[in-house]
C-alpha positions in Angstrom: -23.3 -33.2 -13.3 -23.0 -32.0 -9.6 -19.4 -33.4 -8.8 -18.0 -31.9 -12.6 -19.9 -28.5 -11.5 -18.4 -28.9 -7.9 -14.9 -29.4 -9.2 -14.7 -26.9 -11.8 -16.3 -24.0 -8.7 -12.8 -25.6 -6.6 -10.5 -24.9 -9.8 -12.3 -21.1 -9.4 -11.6 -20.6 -6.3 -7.7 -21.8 -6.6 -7.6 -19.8 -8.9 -9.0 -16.5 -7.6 -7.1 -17.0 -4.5 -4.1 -17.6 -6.5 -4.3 -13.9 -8.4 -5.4 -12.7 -5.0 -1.9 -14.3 -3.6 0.3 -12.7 -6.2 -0.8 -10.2 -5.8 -0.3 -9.3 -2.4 3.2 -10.5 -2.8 4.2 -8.6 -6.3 3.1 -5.7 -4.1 5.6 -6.2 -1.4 8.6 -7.4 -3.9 8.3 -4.7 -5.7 11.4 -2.2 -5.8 10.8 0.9 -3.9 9.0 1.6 -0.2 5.6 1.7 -1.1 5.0 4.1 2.2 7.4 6.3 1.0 5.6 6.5 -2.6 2.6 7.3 -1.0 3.8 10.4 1.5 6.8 11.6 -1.1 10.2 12.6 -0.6 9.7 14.8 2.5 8.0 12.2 4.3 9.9 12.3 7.7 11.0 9.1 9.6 8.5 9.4 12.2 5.3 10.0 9.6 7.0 6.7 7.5 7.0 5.1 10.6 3.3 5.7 11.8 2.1 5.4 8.2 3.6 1.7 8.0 2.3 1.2 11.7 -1.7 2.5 10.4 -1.3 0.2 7.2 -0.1 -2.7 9.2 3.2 -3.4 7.0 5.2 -3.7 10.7 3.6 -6.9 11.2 4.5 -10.5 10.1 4.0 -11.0 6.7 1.4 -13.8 7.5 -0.5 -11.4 9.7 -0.5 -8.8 6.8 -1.5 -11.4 4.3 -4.8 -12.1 6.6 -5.2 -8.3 6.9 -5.3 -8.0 3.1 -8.2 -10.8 2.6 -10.0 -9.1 5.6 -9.6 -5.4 4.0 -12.1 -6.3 1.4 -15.2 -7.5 4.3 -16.7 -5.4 6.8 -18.1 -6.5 9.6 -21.1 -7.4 11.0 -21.2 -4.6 13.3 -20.1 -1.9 11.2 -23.0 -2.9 8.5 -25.6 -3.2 11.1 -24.5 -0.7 13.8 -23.9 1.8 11.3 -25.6 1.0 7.4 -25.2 4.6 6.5 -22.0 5.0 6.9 -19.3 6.5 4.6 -16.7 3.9 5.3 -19.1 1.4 5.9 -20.7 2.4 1.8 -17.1 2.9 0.6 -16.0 -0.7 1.9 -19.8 -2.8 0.7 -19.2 -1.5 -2.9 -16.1 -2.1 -2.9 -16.7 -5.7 -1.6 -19.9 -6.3 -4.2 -17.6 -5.0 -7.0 -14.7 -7.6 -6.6 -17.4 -10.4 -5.7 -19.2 -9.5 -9.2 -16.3 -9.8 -11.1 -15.1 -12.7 -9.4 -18.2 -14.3 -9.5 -19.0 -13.6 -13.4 -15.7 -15.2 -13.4 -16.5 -18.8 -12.1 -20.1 -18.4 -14.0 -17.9 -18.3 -17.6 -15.8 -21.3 -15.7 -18.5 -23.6 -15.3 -20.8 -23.3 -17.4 -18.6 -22.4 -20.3 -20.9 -18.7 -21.3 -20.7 -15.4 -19.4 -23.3 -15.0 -16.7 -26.5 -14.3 -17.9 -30.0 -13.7 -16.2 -33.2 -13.5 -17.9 -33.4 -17.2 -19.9 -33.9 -18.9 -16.5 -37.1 -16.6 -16.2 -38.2 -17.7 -20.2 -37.2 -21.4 -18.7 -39.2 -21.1 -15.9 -42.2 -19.8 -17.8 -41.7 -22.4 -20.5 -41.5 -25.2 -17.5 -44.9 -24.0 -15.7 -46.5 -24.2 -19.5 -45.4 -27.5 -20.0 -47.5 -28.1 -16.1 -50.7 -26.7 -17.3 -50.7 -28.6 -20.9 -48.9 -26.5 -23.1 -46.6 -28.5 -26.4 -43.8 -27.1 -27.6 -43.8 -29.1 -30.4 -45.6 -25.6 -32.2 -42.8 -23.2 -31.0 -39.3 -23.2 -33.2 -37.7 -21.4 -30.4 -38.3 -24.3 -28.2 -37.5 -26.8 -30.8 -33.2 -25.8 -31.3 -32.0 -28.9 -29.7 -30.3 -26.9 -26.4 -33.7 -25.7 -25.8 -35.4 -28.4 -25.9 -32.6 -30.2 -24.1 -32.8 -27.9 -21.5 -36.5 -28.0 -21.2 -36.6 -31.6 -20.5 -34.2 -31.6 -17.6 -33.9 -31.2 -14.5 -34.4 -27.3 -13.3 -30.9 -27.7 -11.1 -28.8 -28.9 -14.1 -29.6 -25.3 -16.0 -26.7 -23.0 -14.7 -28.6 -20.1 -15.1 -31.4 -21.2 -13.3 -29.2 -22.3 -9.8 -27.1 -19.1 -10.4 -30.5 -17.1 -10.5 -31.6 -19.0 -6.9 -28.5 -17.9 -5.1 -28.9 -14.4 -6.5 -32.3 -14.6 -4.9 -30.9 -16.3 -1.5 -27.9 -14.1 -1.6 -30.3 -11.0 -1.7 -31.5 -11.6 1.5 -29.0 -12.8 3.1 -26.9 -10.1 2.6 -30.1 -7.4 3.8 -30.4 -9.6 6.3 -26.5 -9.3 7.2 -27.2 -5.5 7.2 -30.1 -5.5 9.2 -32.4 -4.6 6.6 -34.0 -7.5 5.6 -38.1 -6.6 6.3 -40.5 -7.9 3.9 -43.7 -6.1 3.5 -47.1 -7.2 2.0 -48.7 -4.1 1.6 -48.7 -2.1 -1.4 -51.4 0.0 -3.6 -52.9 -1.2 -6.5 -50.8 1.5 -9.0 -47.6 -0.1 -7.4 -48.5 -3.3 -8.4 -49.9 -2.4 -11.7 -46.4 -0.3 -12.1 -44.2 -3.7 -11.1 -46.4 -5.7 -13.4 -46.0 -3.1 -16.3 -42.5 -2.7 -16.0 -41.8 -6.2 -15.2 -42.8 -7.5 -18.7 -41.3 -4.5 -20.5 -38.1 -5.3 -19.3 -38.4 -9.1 -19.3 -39.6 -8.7 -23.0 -37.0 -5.7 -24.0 -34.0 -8.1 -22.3 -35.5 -11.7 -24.3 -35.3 -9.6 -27.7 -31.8 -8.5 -26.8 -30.4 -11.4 -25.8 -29.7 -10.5 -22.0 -30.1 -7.5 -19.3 -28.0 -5.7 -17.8 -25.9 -8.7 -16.6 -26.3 -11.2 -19.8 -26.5 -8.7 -22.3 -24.2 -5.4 -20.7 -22.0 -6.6 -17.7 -21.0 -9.6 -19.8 -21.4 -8.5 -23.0 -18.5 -5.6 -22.6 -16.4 -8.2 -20.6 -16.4 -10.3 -23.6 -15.4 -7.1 -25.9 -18.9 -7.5 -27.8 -19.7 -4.3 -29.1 -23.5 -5.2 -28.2 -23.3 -4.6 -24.5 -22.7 -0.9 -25.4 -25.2 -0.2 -28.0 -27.5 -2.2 -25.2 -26.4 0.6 -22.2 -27.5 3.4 -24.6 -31.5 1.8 -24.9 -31.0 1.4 -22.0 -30.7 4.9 -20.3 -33.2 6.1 -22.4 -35.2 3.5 -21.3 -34.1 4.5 -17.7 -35.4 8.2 -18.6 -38.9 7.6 -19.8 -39.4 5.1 -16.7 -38.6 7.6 -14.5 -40.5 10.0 -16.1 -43.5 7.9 -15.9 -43.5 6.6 -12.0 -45.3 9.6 -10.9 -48.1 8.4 -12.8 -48.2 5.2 -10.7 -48.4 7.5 -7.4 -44.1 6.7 -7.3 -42.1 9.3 -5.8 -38.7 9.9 -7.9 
């Protein structure tokens, strides 16, 4: 399971860095001076010059090739010396957006089905059941044979449920990355109640519909299924009431 997993990710990533290859260089065969596309006709010869010098297209095409893989991470320093800044914002969404896409990507690779979310969380549940003596011989849900499949292996052969980890690890390593990462245990009693209260809304709402926001609309309108839309519209409104209700928890908005 582990080396077929492990050699479908290495097919991913040839292949990401292969679109990420051509691309670099369908950009630079193309006909036309791409610096004089970008300043116009009455660019003169010194702004063309200085332009190509600032995008670095008077280097070696190796060194510009590097540049190009580089242009999509930002530092250490510029996360953590300066988090709030423009460029610094600009250049981590634009960063999380290609690694989400990229990432959904290898998920539909491996495990043959669009990323998805929430059933590790009703595996999980089901799982730590089965510990305290429930049978699922009772539920029809749990009965479908990949179900049931699923329940009786191991937790790391369930995609989801690795996918989910990293998520988790990911999360803080990239706050810590930024210099963000502070865990606190302190919080109010309405807090918690609010977290627990919104926590099995959601988990219910997104078991019903088949997914959340990743399983039901990232992946849903990446796989041209009409559902991922009609799910984003319950899904603002849903969005609307909740913040309308977090002052009642003590929550600022």
């Amino acid at each position: 399971m582990l080396a077929r997993l492990g050699r479908r990710l290495l097919t991913g990533l040839a292949v990401v860095l292969g679109v990420v290859t051509l691309t670099f260089f369908l950009l630079h065969v193309a006909p036309g001076d791409p610096v004089e596309r970008l300043l116009g006709p009455t660019a003169t010869a010194e702004q063309l010059a200085a332009q190509r010098t600032a995008l670095g297209l008077d280097r070696p095409l190796p060194l510009q090739f590097a540049a190009w893989l580089g242009r999509f991470a930002p530092s250490r320093a510029e996360c953590s010396s300066h988090p709030g800044s423009a460029r610094a914002r600009k250049r981590a969404l634009l960063l999380g957006a290609v690694l989400l896409a990229v990432l959904a990507f290898l998920v539909l690779l491996v495990a043959g089905h669009p990323w998805s979310i929430t059933w590790a969380f009703a595996l999980w549940g089901a799982k730590a059941a089965l510990w305290l003596g429930w049978q699922p011989d009772a539920s029809a849900f749990w009965n479908g044979d990949f179900q049931r499949r699923t329940l009786e292996a191991n937790l790391l052969e369930d995609v989801t449920s690795v996918t989910d980890i990293g998520i988790i690890v990911g999360a803080a390593a990239a706050a810590g990355i930024a210099g963000r990462f502070s865990p606190r245990a302190s919080f109010s009693g309405a807090s918690l109640a609010a977290a627990v209260i919104g926590g099995l809304a959601m988990g219910y709402g997104a078991r019903i519909a088949y997914g959340c926001n990743i399983g039901a609309f990232f992946s849903g309108v990446a796989s041209t299924s009409l559902h991922g839309w009609v799910w984003i519209v319950a899904a603002l409104g849903g969005n609307v009431i909740g913040v309308r209700l977090r002052p009642w928890f003590g929550l600022r908005n």
